[in-house]
C-alpha positions in Angstrom: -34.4 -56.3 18.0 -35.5 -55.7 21.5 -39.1 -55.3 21.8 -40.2 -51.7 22.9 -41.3 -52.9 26.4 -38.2 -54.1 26.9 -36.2 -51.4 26.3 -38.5 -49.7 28.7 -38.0 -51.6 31.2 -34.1 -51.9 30.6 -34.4 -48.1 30.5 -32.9 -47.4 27.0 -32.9 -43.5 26.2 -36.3 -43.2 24.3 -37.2 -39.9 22.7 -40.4 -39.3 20.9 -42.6 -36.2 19.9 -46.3 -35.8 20.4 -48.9 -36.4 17.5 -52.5 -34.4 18.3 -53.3 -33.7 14.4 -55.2 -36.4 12.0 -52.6 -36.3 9.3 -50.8 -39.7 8.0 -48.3 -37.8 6.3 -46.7 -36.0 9.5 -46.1 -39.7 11.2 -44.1 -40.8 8.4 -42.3 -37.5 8.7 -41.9 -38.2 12.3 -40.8 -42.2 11.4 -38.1 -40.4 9.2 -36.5 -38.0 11.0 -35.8 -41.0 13.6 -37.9 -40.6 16.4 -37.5 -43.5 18.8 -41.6 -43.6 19.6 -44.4 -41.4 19.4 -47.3 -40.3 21.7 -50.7 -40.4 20.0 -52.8 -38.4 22.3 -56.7 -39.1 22.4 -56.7 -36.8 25.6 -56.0 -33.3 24.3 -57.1 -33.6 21.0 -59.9 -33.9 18.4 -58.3 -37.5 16.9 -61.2 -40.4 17.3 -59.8 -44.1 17.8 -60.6 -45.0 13.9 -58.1 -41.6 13.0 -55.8 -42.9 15.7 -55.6 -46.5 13.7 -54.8 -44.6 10.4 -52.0 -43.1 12.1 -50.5 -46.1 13.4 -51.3 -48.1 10.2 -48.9 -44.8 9.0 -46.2 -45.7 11.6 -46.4 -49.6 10.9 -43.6 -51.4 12.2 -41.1 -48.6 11.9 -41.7 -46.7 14.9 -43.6 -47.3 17.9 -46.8 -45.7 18.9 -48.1 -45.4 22.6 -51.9 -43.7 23.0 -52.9 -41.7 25.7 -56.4 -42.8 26.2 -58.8 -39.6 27.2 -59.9 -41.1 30.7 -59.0 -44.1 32.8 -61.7 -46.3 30.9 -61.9 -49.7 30.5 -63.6 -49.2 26.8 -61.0 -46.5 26.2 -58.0 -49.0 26.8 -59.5 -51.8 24.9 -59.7 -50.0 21.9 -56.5 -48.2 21.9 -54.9 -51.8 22.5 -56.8 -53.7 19.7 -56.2 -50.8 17.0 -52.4 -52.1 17.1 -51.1 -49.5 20.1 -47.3 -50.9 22.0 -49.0 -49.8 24.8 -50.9 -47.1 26.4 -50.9 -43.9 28.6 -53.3 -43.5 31.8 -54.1 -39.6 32.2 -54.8 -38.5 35.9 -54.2 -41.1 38.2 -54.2 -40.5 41.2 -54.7 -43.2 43.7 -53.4 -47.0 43.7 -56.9 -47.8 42.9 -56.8 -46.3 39.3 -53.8 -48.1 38.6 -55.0 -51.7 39.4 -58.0 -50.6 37.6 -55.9 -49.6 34.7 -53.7 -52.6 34.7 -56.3 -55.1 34.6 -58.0 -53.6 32.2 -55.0 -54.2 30.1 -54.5 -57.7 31.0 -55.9 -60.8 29.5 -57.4 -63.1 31.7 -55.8 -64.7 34.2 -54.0 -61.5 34.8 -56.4 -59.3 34.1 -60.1 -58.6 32.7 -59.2 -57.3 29.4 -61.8 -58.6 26.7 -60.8 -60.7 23.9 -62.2 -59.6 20.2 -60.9 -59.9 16.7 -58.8 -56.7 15.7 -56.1 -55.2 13.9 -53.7 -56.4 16.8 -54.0 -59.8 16.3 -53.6 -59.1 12.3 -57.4 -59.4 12.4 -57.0 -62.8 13.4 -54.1 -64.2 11.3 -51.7 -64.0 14.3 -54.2 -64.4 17.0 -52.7 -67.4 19.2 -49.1 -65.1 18.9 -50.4 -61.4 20.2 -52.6 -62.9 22.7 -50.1 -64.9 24.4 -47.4 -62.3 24.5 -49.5 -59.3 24.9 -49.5 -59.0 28.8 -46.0 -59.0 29.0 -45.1 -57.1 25.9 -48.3 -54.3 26.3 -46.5 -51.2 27.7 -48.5 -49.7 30.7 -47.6 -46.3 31.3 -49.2 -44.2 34.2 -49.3 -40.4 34.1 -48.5 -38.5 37.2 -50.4 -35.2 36.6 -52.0 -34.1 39.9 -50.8 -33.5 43.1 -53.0 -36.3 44.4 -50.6 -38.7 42.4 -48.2 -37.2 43.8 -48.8 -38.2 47.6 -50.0 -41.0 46.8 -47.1 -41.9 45.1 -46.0 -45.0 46.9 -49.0 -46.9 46.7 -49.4 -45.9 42.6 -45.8 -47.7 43.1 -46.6 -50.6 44.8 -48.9 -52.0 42.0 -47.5 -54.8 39.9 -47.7 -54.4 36.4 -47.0 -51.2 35.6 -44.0 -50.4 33.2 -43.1 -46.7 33.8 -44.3 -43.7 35.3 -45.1 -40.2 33.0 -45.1 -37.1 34.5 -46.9 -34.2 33.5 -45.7 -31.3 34.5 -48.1 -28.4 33.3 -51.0 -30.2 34.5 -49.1 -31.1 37.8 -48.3 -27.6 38.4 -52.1 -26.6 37.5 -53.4 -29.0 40.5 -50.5 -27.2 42.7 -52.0 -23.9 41.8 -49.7 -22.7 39.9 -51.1 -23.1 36.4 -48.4 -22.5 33.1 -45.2 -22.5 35.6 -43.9 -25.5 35.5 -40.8 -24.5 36.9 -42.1 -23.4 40.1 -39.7 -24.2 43.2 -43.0 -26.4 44.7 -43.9 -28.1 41.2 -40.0 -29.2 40.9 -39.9 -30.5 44.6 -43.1 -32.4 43.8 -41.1 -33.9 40.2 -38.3 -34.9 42.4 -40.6 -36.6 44.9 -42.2 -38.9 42.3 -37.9 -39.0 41.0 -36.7 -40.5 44.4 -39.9 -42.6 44.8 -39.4 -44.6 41.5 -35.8 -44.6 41.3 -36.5 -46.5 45.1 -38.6 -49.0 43.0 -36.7 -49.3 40.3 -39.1 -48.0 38.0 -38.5 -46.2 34.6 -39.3 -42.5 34.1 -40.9 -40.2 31.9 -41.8 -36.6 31.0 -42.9 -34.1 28.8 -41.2 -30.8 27.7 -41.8 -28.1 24.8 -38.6 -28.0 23.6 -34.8 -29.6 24.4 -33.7 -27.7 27.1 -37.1 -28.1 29.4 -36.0 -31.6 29.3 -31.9 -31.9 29.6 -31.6 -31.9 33.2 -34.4 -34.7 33.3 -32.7 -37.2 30.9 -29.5 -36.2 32.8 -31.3 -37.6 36.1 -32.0 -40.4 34.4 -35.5 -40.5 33.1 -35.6 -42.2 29.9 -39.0 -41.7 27.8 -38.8 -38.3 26.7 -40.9 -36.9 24.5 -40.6 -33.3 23.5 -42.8 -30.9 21.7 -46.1 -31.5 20.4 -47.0 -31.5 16.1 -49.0 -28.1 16.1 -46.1 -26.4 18.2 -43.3 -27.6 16.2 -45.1 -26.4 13.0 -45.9 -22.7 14.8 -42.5 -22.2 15.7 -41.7 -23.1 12.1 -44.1 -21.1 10.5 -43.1 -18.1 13.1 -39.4 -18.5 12.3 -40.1 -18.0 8.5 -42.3 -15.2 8.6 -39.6 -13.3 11.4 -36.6 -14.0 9.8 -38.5 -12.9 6.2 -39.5 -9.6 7.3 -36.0 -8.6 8.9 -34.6 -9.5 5.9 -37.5 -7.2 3.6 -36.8 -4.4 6.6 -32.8 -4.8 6.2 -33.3 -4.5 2.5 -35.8 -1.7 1.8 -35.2 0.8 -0.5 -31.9 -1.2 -2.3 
């Protein structure tokens, strides 16, 4: 089975689901219903790295895991690679500087600066020689375009070698636009389809983020193909709201019989 770097880069249809909660339990749900990947994020959430290992430890071999590190950090990418992450996610980049600076630090040497250590991605050193020889070319590096910065500087982010796919973010894109919680905004959808033409110009695979199906249909229609909709608290509020609505129709519809 293809290696989930390479179906990146071959641009297979991957759909995943965010993970922002500590619980073990919800990524084996998440391996079961059939999820192609999930996004562990370290960003926008209370999850240390040591919770994040448990929850890929959780996932094991059945689904792949990518980590959104919480800054553009050197430290922070090392330790989301040696915990046993496919790859990673770079939050707000915005220049071609970040993203060298992200992709060496991803990189063993010679490509790159990343620091060699004993960890749970070498199988705490029983397959040592095998992940470190394959790991800069199988180590998915995934750069988020957030900001509007990104955005115009979205040829030279581009024109770095060794990244693997481009993320957008939209709410956080449209919140550097001024136009914070709408998305959908005529200027915030010209800017998505700037960062569209630019990387289907290079080639380059395409993902984004969206609450529920429908935000994202006309995306994976276009042709982006990591997806990953709704996030672990939302999906269980909607739930829990469902319940609780269709419940008290039915005790209004039903009073007094």
């Amino acid at each position: 089975m293809a290696s989930f770097s390479e179906q990146l880069r071959r641009k297979a249809l991957l759909t995943g689901t965010i993970v922002t909660l500590a619980s073990t339990e919800m990524v084996e749900i998440y391996c079961h219903a059939g999820f192609d990947w999930l996004f562990i994020d370290l960003e926008h959430s209370a999850l240390t790295f040591r919770e994040a290992q448990l929850l890929l430890q959780a996932a094991d071999s059945k689904v792949p895991c990518l980590i959104r590190i919480p800054s553009n950090d050197d430290t922070c990418i090392k330790k989301a690679l040696d915990i046993g992450a496919e790859g990673i996610i770079i939050p707000l980049v915005q220049t071609g500087d970040h993203v060298r600076r992200a992709v060496q630090a991803c990189k063993y040497p010679p490509d790159g600066t990343r620091s060699v250590g004993i960890a749970r991605a070498q199988g705490y050193g029983a397959k040592f020689q095998e992940y470190v020889s394959t790991a800069n070319a199988e180590t998915a590096v995934i750069i988020q375009i957030e900001h509007i910065a990104a955005v115009t500087a979205i040829e030279d982010i581009l024109a770095v070698a060794g990244v693997d796919g481009l993320f957008i973010g939209p709410y956080d894109l449209a919140a550097s636009m001024g136009k914070m919680g709408c998305p959908d905004d005529p200027e915030v959808s010209a800017a998505i389809k700037r960062v569209s033409r630019a990387a289907r110009q290079a080639d380059m695979p395409l993902g984004i983020f969206g609450a529920t199906v429908p935000s994202v249909e006309s995306y994976i229609k276009e042709g982006y193909t990591l997806v990953a909709v709704g996030i672990d608290t939302l999906l269980m509020g909607r739930t829990a709201k469902d319940i609780v609505s269709a419940l008290k129709t039915w005790k209004f519809n039903n009073r007094g019989r």
